[in-house]
C-alpha positions, -999 to +999 in steps of 0.1 A: +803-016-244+816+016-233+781+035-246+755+007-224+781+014-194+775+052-198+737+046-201+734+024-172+756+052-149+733+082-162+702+065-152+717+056-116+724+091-110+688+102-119+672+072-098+691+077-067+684+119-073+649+114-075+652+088-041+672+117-025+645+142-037+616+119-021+635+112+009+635+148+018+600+158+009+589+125+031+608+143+059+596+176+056+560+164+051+564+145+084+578+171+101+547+191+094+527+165+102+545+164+140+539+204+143+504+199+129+496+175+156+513+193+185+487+219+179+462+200+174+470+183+207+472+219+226+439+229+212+422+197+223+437+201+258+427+241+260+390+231+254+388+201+275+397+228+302+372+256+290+348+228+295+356+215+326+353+252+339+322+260+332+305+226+344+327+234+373+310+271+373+274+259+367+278+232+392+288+259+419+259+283+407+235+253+409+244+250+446+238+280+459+207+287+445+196+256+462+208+265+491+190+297+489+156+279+479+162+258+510+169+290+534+140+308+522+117+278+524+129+269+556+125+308+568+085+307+560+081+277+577+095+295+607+070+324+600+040+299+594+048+278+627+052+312+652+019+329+633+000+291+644+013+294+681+005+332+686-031+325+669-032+289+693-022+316+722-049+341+718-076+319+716-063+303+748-064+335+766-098+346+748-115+314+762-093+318+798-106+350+801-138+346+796-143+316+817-129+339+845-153+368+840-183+347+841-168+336+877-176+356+910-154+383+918-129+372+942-127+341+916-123+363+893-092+378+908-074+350+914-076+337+875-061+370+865-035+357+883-032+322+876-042+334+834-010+361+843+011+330+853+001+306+829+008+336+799+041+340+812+047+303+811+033+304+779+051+335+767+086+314+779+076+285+761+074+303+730+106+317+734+127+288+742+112+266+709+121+300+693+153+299+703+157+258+698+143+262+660+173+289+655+201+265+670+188+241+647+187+259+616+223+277+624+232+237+628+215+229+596+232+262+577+267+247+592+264+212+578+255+224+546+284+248+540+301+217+557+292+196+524+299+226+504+332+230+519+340+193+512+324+194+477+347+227+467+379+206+479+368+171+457+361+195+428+396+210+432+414+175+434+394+163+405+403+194+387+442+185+395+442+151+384+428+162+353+454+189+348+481+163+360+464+140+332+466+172+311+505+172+312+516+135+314+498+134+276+516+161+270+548+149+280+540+117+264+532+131+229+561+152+229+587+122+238+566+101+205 
């Protein structure tokens, strides 16, 4: 009786040794498993930030090369329309002047004047559409660093929420 009471405490003390022997390599393993994850977690949330960065950089470089297309285009067109009115111009005067010559003399005279007055006219015209064509392009140059402007601000509340996002999961994983 004695010996099966011996037996049955000796094989109590291993069982509950061996549960105390799993119960601390369970812990241990899930303690590494808790660092191993909070890493994990901070990588993930470094890249998703690397990334949002350079679409945030390429976006930003994508603009301003269109803008620069645009300027550029819009700068020849300038160059093309004031070429056409100068070349329109001279031909007026060409045929002005030699409607005049074929004229008598004292006719003659008095379309130099009137072809004077009618180039200075001319020669104010010009300059005033000139001028208009600048307003509107410093106008067009305005709205568009405008939208810029507006763009750069919605980009650097998006990239706050994210960031905010960023720390709440943060927060949150560490609390779990």
């Amino acid at each position: 009786m004695h010996a099966i009471a011996a037996a049955a405490a000796r094989q109590y003390c291993s069982s509950s040794s061996n549960n105390n022997n799993n119960s601390s390599s369970s812990s241990s393993s899930s303690s590494s498993t808790s660092h191993t994850a909070a890493a994990a977690g901070k990588g993930e949330d470094e890249t998703a930030a690397r990334l949002f960065q350079q679409q945030h950089n390429k976006r930003h470089q994508q603009q301003q090369q269109q803008q620069q297309q645009q300027q550029q285009q819009q700068h020849q067109l300038l160059q093309q329309q004031q070429q056409q009115q100068l070349t329109n111009y001279r031909l007026e005067r060409q045929e002005s002047s030699s409607s005049s010559s074929s004229s008598s003399s004292s006719t003659s005279h008095t379309a130099a004047a009137a072809g004077k007055g009618e180039e200075e006219t001319a020669a104010r015209l010009f300059q005033q559409q000139h001028s208009k064509r600048q307003q509107q392009q410093q106008q067009q140059q305005q709205q568009q660093q405008q939208q810029q402007h507006q763009q750069l601000q919605q980009q650097q509340q998006l990239q706050q929420q994210q960031q905010q996002q960023q720390t709440n999961y943060r927060l949150g994983r560490q609390e779990s």
